[in-house]
mmCIF file of the C-alpha atoms, coordinates in Angstrom:
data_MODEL
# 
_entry.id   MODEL 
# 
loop_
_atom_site.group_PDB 
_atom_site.id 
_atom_site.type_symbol 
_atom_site.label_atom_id 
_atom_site.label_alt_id 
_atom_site.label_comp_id 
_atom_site.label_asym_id 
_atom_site.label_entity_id 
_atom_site.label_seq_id 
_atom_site.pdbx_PDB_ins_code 
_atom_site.Cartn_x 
_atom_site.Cartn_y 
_atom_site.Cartn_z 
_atom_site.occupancy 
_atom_site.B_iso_or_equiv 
_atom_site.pdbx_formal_charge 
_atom_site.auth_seq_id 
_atom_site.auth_comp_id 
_atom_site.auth_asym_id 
_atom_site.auth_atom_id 
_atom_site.pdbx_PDB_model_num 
ATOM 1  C CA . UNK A 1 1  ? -3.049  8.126   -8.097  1.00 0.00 ? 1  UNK A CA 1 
ATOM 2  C CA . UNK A 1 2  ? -5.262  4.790   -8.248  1.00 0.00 ? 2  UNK A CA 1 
ATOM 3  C CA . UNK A 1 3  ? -8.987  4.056   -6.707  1.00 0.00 ? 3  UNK A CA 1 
ATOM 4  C CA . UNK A 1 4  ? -9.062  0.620   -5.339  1.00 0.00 ? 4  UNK A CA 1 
ATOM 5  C CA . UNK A 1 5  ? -12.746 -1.157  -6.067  1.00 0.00 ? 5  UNK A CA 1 
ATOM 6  C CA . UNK A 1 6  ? -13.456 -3.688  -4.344  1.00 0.00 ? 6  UNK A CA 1 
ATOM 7  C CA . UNK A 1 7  ? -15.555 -5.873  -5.716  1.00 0.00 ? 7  UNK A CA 1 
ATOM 8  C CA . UNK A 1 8  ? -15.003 -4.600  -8.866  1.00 0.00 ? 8  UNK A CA 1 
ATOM 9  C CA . UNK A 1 9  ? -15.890 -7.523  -10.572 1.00 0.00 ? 9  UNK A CA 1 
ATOM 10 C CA . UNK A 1 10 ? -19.127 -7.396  -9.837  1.00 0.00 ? 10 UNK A CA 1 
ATOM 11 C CA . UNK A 1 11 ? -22.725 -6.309  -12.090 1.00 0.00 ? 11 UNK A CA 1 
ATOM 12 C CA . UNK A 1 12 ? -21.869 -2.642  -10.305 1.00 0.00 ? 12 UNK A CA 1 
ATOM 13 C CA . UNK A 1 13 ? -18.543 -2.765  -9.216  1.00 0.00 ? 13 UNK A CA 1 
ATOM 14 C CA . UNK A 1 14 ? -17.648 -3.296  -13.173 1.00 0.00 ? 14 UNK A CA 1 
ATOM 15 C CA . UNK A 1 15 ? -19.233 0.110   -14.148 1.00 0.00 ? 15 UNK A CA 1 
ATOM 16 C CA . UNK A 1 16 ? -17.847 2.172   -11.300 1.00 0.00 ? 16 UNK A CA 1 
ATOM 17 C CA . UNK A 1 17 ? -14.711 0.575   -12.606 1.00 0.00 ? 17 UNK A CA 1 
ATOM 18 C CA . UNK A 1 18 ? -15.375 1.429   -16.480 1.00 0.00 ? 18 UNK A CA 1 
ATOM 19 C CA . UNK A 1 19 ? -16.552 5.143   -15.160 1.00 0.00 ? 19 UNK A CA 1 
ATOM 20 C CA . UNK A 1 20 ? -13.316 5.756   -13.596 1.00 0.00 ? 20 UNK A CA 1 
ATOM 21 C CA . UNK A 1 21 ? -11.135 4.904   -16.149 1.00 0.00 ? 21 UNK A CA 1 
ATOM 22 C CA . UNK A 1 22 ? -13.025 7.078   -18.632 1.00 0.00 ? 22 UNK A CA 1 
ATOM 23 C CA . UNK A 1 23 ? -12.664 9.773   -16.257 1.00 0.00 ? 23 UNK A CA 1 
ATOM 24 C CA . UNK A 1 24 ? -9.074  9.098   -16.498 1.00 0.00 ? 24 UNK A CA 1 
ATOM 25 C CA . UNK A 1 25 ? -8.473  8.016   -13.185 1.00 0.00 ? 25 UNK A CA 1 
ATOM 26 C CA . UNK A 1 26 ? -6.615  4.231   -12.358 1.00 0.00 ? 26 UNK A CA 1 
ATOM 27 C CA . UNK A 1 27 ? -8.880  1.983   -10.818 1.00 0.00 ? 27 UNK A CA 1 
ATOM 28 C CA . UNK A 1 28 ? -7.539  -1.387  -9.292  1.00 0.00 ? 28 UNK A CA 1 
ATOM 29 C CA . UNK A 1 29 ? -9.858  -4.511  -8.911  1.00 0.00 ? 29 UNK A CA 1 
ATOM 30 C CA . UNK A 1 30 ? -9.829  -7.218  -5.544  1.00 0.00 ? 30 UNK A CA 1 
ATOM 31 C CA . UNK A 1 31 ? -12.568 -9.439  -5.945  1.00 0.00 ? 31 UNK A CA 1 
ATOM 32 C CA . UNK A 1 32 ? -12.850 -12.863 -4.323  1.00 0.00 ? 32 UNK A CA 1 
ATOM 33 C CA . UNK A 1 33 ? -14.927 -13.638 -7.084  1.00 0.00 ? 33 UNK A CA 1 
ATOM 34 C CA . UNK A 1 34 ? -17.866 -15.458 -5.252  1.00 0.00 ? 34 UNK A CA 1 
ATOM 35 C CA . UNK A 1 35 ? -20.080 -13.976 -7.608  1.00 0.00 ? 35 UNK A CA 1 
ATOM 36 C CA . UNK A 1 36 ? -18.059 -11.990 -10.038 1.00 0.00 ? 36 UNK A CA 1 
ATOM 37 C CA . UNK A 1 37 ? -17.267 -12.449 -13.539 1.00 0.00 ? 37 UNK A CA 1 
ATOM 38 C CA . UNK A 1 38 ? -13.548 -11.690 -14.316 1.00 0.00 ? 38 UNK A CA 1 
ATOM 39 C CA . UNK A 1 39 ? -14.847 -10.738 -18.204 1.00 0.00 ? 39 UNK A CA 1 
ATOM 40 C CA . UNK A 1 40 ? -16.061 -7.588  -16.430 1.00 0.00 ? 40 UNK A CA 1 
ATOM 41 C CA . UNK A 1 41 ? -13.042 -6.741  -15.598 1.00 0.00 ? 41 UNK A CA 1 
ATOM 42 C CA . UNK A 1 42 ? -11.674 -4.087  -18.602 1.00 0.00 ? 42 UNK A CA 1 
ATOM 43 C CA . UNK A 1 43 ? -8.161  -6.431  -19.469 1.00 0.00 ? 43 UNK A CA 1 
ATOM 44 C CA . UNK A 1 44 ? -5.651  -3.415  -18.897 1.00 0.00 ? 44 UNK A CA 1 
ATOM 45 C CA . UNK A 1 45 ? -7.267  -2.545  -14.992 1.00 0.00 ? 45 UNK A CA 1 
ATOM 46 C CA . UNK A 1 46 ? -4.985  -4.491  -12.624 1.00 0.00 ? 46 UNK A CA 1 
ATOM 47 C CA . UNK A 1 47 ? -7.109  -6.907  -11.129 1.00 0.00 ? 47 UNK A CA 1 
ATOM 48 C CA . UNK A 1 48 ? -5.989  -9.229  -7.719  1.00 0.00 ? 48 UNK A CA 1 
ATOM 49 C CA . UNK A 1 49 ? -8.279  -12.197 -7.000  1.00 0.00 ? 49 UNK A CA 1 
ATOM 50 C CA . UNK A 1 50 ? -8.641  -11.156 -2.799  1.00 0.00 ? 50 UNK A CA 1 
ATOM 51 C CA . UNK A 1 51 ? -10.534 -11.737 0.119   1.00 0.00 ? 51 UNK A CA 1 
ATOM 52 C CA . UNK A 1 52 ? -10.660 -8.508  1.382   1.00 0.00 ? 52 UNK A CA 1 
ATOM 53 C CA . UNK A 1 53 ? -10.091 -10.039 5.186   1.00 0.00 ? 53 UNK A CA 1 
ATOM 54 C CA . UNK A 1 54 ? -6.357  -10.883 3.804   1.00 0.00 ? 54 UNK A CA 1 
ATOM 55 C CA . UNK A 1 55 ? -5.490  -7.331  4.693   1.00 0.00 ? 55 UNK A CA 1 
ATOM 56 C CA . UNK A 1 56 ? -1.821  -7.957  4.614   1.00 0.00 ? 56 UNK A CA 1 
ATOM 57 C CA . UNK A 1 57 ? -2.381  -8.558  1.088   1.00 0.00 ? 57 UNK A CA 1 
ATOM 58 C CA . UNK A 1 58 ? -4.704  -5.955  0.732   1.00 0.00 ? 58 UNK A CA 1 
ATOM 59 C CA . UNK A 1 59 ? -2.186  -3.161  2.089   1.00 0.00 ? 59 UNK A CA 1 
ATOM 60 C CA . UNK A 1 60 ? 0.160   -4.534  0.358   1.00 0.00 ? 60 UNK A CA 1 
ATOM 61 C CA . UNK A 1 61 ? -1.553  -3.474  -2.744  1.00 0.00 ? 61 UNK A CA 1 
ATOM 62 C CA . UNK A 1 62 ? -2.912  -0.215  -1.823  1.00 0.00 ? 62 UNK A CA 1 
ATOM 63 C CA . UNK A 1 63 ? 1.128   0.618   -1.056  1.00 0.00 ? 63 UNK A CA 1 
ATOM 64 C CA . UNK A 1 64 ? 2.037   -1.061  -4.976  1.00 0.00 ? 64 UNK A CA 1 
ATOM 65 C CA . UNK A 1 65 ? -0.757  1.367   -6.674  1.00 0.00 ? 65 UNK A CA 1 
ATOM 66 C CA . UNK A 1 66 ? -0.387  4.524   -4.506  1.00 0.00 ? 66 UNK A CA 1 
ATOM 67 C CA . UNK A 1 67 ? -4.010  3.642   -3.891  1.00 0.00 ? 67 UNK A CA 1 
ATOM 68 C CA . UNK A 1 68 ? -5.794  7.465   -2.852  1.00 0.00 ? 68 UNK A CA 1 
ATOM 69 C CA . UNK A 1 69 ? -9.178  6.224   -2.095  1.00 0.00 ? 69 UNK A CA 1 
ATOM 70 C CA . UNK A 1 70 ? -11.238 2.991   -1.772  1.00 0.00 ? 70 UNK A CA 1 
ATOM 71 C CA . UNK A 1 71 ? -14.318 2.406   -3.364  1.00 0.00 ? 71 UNK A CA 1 
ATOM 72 C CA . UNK A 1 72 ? -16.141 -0.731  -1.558  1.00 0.00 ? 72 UNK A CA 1 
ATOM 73 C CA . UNK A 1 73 ? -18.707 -2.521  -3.171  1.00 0.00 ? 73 UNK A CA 1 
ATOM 74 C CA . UNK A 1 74 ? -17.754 -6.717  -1.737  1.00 0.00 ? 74 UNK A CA 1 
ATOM 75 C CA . UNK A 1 75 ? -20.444 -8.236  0.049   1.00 0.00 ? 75 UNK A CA 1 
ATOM 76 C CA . UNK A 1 76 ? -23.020 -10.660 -0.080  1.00 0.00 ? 76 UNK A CA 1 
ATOM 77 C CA . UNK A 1 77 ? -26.320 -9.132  -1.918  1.00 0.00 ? 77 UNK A CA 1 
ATOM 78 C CA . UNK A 1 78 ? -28.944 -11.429 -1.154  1.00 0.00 ? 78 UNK A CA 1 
ATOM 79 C CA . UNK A 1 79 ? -30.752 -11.525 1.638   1.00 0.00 ? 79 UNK A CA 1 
ATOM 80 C CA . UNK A 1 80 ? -32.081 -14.858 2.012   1.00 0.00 ? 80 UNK A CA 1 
ATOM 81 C CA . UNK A 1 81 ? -28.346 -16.044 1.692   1.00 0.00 ? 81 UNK A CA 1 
ATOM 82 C CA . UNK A 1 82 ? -27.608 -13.724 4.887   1.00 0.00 ? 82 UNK A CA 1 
ATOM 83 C CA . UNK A 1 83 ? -30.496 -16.072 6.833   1.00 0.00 ? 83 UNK A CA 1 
ATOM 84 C CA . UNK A 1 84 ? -29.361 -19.427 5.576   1.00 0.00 ? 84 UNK A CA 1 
ATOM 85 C CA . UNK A 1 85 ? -25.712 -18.283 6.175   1.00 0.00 ? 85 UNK A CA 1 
ATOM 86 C CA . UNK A 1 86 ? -25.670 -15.406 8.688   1.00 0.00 ? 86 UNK A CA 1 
ATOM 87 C CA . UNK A 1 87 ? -22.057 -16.186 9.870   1.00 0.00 ? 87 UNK A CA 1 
ATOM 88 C CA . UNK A 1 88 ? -20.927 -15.866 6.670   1.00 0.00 ? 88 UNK A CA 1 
ATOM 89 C CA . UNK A 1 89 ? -22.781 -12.478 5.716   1.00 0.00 ? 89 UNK A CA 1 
ATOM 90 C CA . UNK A 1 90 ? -21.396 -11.173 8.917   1.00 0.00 ? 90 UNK A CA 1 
ATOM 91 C CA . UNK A 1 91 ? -17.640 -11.811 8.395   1.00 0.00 ? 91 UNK A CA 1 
# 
């Protein structure tokens, strides 16, 4: 039974990550990494570099890791980003 984070490479994404696996539970990473730092990443969580609009992709490794639940942090954080690029913020 895994948790799939997404956007696990992230500031907060990296500590939900760290608190699941010292609750003993299997997190998996997708990041895009637009803004995260693969160093947050602990080295023996399985982490995919993934836009998570590749859902093919995605599924296909939610079905690898038995994936039971989703935890989703990806998403653009600023909000004067979302004005200068509001196309972008909305995909």
């Amino acid at each position: 039974m895994s948790w799939l984070v997404t956007g696990g490479a992230g500031y907060i994404g990296s500590h939900v990550v760290r608190s699941l696996s010292a609750a003993g539970l299997e997190p998996v990473v997708v990041d895009s990494m637009s803004s995260g730092v693969h160093g947050f990443v602990p080295e023996q969580v399985p982490f995919y570099q993934l836009n998570i609009l590749q859902t093919e992709k995605l599924v296909e490794i939610m079905k690898r890791h038995e994936v039971t639940g989703v935890i989703h942090l990806a998403g653009y954080k600023y909000a004067g980003e979302s004005v200068k690029h509001p196309l972008l913020a909305f995909e």
